[in-house]
N, C-alpha and C positions, 0 to 999 in steps of 0.2 A: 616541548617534549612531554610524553604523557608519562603517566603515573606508574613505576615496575609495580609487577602482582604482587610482591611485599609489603609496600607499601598502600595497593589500593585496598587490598583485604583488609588491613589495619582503618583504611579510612569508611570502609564499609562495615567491619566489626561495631566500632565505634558510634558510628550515623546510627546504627541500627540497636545500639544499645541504647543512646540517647532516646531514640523516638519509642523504646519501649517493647520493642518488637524483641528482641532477645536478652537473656540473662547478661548477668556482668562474666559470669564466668565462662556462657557460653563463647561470649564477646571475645573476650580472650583466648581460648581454646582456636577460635576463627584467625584471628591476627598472630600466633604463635607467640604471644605475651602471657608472663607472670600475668595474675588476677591485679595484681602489687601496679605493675605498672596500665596494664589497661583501666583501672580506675584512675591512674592518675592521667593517660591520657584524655580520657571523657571531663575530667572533672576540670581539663583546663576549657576546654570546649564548650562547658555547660557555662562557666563562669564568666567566658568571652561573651559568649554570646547573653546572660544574664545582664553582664556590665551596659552592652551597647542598646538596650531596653531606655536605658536614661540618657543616653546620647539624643543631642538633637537632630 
């Protein structure tokens, strides 16, 4: 089952705050998130993906 429009706006806020293409706040304002919380979603995201850099 695919993704509700809440949630993919949120996964696409997010992608596209990572890759730079949009502000953090814009990010948020996209996903209907506090700035509070859409930084904390990105920053688990950034950190997932930082950690798996050292994985083999």
């Amino acid at each position: 089952m695919g993704l509700g429009y809440s949630d993919f706006m949120k996964k696409k806020a997010k992608d596209d705050y990572i890759a730079g293409k949009i502000s953090l706040s814009k990010a948020a304002k996209i996903a209907n998130l506090t700035v509070w919380e859409m930084q904390s979603l990105a920053s688990f995201k950034v950190s997932a993906q930082a950690y798996s850099q050292f994985l083999p």
